[in-house]
N, C-alpha and C positions, 0 to 999 in steps of 0.2 A: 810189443817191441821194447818200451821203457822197462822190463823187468831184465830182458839179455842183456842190453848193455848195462844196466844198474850190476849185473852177476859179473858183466869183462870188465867193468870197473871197479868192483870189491879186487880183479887180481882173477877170476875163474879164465880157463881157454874157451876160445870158442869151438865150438862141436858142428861137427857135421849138421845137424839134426837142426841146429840153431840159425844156422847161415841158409838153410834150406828154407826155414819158416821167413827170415827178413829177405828172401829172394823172392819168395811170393808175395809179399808187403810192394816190398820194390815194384815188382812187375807191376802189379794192382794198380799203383799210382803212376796210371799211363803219361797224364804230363808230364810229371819229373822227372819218370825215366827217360825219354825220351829227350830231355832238354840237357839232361847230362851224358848219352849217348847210351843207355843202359838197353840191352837188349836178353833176348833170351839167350844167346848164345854167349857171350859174356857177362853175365850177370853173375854167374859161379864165381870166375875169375877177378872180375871188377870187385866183390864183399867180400872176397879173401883179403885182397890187400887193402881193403877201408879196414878189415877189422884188425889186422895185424897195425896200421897205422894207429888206430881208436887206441889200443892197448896199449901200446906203445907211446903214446899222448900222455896217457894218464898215467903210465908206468913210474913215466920221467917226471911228472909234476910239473910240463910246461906250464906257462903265464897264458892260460886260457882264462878269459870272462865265462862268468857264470857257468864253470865245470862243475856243480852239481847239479844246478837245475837246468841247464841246457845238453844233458845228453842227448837227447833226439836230434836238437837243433848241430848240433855237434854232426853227427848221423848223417841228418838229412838234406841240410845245405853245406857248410864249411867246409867237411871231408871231401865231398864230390866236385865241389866249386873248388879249393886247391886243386884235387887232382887234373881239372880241366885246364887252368889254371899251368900248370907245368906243362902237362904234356904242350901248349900252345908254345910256351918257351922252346922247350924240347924243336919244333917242328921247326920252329922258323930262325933255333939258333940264335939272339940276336933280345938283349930287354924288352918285354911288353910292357903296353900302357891297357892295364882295364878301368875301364871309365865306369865310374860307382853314381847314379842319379838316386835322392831323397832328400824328403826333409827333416826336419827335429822329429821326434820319435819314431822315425823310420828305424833306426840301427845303425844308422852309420857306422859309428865309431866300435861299438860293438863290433861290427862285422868284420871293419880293419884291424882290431887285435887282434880278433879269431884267426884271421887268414896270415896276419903278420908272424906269430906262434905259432900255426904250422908250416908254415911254407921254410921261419927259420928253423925247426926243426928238421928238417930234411937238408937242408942243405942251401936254400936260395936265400939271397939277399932282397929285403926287401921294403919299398919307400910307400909312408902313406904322403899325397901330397895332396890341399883340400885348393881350391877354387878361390875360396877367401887368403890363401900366400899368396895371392897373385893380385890383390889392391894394388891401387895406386898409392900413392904418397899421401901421407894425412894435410902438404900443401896443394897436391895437384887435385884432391877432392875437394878444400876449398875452392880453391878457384873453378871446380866444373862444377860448382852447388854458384857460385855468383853465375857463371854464364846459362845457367840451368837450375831457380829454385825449385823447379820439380824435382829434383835428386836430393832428396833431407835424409838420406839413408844409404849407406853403404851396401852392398848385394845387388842390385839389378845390373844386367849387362850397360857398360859404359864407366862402371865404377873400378874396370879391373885394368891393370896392363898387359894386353895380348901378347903383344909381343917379347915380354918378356918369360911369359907363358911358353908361346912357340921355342923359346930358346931353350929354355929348362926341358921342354919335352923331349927336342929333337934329339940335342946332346947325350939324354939319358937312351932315347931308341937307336941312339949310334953305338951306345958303348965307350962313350968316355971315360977316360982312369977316374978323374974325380969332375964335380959336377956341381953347382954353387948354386943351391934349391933357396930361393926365397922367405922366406918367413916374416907372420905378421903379427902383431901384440894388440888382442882387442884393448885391454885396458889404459893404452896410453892416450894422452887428450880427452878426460874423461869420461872414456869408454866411444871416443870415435874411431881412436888405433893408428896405428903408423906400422910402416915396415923397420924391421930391426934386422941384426948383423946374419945375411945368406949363413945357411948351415951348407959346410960342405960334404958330401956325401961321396962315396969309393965300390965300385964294383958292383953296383945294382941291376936283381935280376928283374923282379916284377915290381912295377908300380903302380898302385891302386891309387887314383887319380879322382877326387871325389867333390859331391858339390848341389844345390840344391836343383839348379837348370844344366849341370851337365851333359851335353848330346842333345838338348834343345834347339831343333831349329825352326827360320820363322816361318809365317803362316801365311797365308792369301790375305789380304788386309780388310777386303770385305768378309773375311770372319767375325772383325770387332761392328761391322753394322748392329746387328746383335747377337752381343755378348753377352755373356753370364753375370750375376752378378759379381761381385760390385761395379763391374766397370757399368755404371748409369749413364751419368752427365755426356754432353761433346766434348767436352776438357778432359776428362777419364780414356772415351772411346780413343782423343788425341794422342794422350799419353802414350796408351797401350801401341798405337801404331809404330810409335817415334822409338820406342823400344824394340817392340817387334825388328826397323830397320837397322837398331845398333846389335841386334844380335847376329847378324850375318858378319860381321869381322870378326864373331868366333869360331863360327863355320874350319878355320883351319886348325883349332884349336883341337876342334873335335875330332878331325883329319888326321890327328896326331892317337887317335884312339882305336887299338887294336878289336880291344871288347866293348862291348857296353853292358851293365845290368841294369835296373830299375827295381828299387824297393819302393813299392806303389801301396799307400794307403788305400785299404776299399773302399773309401770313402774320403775325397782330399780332405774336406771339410773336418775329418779329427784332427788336422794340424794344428786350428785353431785348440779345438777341445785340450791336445797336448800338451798344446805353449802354454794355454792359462793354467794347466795343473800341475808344470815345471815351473812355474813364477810362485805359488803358490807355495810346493816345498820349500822355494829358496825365500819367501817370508817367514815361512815358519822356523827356519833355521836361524833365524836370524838377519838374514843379506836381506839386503834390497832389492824391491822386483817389480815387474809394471803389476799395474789393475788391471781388471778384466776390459775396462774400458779401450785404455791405454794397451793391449794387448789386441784386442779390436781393428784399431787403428793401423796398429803395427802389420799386423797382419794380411788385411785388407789392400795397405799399399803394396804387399807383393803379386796380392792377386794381381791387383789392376796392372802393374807389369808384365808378368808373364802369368798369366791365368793358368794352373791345373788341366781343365777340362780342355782347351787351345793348344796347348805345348805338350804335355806329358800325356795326354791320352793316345796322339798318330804313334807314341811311341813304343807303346805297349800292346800295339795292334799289329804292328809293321816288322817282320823279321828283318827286314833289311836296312831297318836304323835303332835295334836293340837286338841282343843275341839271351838275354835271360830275363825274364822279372817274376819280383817274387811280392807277390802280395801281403802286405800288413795288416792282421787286425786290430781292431778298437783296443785292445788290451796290451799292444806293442807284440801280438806273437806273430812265427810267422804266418802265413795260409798257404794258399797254392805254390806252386814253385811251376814256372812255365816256360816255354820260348813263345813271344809276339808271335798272333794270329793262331793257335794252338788254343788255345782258352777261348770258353764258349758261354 
C-alpha cells in the first residue's frame, strides 16, 4: 500500500491496476470497511474519489500533520472519516456535532487538524471545540474547591459549565449566523487558567467537539464495590460515586452529539507511560514538567474519577453509545479501526 500512495504523492495517477490492489487491502480489512460503509459493490467507486481527493491534498500542499509520514494514516482513517463525515451533513442538511473521546497521546489534536484540512479543502467550515473551553471561572473553581477539597484539579465532571456547553452546542446545531464559542487560557493563575474573550465564529458546518470523558455516562454504583485500581480506600470508592452522580448533568451535553468516535488506547494504562514521557521531553527542552512521581499522582486522581475500564470500556462495546473507535498503540499509531461490538 505505502509504495502507491508514496508514487500518487511524488505526482504519479492512479491506475487501474492500483486502485484494484488497495480494493482488496480494503476489503481484507473487514472491520474498517465495514465501519466506514465500504462494500464490495462500492469499493470501486468509494477509492476513486479517496484517491482523487489524496492527490488532490497533496497537489495543493494543504496544512496537513505529518504528510510525509502519515500517508496510510491519511489513507486509512482521515480520508474515509471526512467522507463520512460530509456525507452526514449532506443528509441531515443542518451543522453536526461529532464527539471525538481520548486522552493525551491518543491523537487528538492530530486528528482535528487532519479532518479540519480536509474537510476545509472541499468546501466545509469547520470548528474544533475541546471540553476544557467549557471550565468554569478560575473564581467559580475556587469557591467549588472550598465547598469540595476533593476537586484540587481542574477536568473531572463538575469542573465545567454545562450549560454554557448546552448553548454553544445547540446554537451551532441550529445554524446560527455567528456564534460566541468559549475559550479557555491554561496558563493564567499559574497554570490553574481562567476563561478569556468568546471567539466569535460564522457559518460552521461540522464541529469536532473533543475531550478526555466525552460520551461518558455514569455507571451502576455498585460497580465502584470493587473497583480497579486505584480507587482502594472508602474515601476513593466515595469519590468515584459523587462523580459518577455529577456526570449525569452532562448527559444533555452528550444529547447534543450527532457522532461519537473513541480513540482507545490498547491498553489505558500507556496514558500514564505517555504523560511521563511528554514531561520528560519538556524538561529536556528546557520548560518545566512534573516527576514521575508527581505525574503518578496526577494521574491516578483521574483514574479514581472516572476509571478507564468503568466509563470508556461500555463504550467501545456498545454500538448504540459510540458509532467508531479506533484503537491506539503503545507507540502512538493507529491499530484496528472499528464500530462498537464488531471487534472480537
Amino acid at each position: 500500500m505505502i509504495e502507491i500512495l508514496e508514487a500518487w504523492a511524488r505526482g504519479n495517477e492512479p491506475s487501474a491496476d492500483e486502485l484494484k490492489q488497495l480494493a482488496i487491502l480494503e476489503l481484507n480489512d473487514r472491520l474498517r470497511s465495514t465501519a466506514f460503509g465500504i462494500t464490495t459493490e462500492n469499493v470501486e467507486t468509494l477509492l476513486e474519489k479517496r484517491s482523487q481527493l489524496f492527490c488532490s491534498l497533496l497537489q495543493h500542499h494543504c496544512d496537513l500533520p505529518q504528510v510525509k509520514t502519515g500517508l496510510e494514516l491519511l489513507w486509512k482513517l482521515w480520508l474515509p472519516l471526512a467522507t463520512q463525515l460530509t456525507q452526514h451533513y449532506q443528509s441531515l442538511n443542518r451543522p453536526i456535532i461529532q464527539g471525538v473521546l481520548g486522552g493525551q497521546g491518543t491523537g487528538k489534536t492530530t486528528l482535528g487538524k487532519a479532518l479540519t484540512a480536509i474537510l476545509t479543502f472541499q468546501g466545509y467550515k469547520t470548528l474544533s471545540l475541546s471540553i476544557d473551553d467549557l471550565y468554569k471561572s478560575y473564581a467559580d473553581r475556587e469557591h467549588l474547591r472550598q465547598l469540595d477539597p476533593r476537586l484540587i484539579w481542574r477536568g473531572p465532571p463538575g469542573t465545567h459549565d454545562v450549560e454554557i456547553g448546552l448553548k454553544v452546542l445547540d446554537d451551532l446545531r441550529q445554524g446560527q449566523t455567528s456564534v460566541r464559542v468559549p475559550q479557555f487560557d491554561k496558563s493564567l493563575h499559574n497554570g490553574l487558567g481562567d476563561r478569556i474573550e468568546p471567539q466569535l465564529v460564522t457559518g460552521i458546518n461540522i464541529v469536532l467537539f473533543e475531550g478526555w470523558f466525552v460520551g461518558c455516562r455514569p455507571v451502576d454504583n455498585s460497580r465502584f464495590d470493587q473497583a480497579p485500581e486505584p480507587i482502594i480506600t472508602e474515601s476513593d470508592r466515595q469519590f468515584a460515586r459523587d462523580i459518577n452522580q455529577t456526570l449525569k448533568d452532562y448527559l444533555p451535553l452528550w444529547e447534543c452529539l450527532d457522532r461519537l468516535m473513541v480513540l482507545n488506547p490498547i491498553d489505558y494504562r500507556l496514558s500514564k507511560q505517555w504523560r511521563q514521557q511528554a514531561e520528560q521531553e519538556m524538561i529536556k527542552s528546557g520548560k518545566s514538567g512534573m516527576t514521575d512521581a508527581e505525574i503518578e499522582q496526577f494521574v491516578d486522581y483521574f483514574w479514581k474519577s472516572l476509571h478507564p475500564e468503568l466509563f470508556i470500556s461500555p463504550l467501545v462495546e456498545n454500538p448504540h453509545l459510540a458509532d467508531l473507535v479506533v484503537n491506539i498503540n503503545a507507540d502512538h499509531s493507529v491499530g484496528q479501526i472499528y464500530r462498537p461490538g464488531d471487534f472480537i
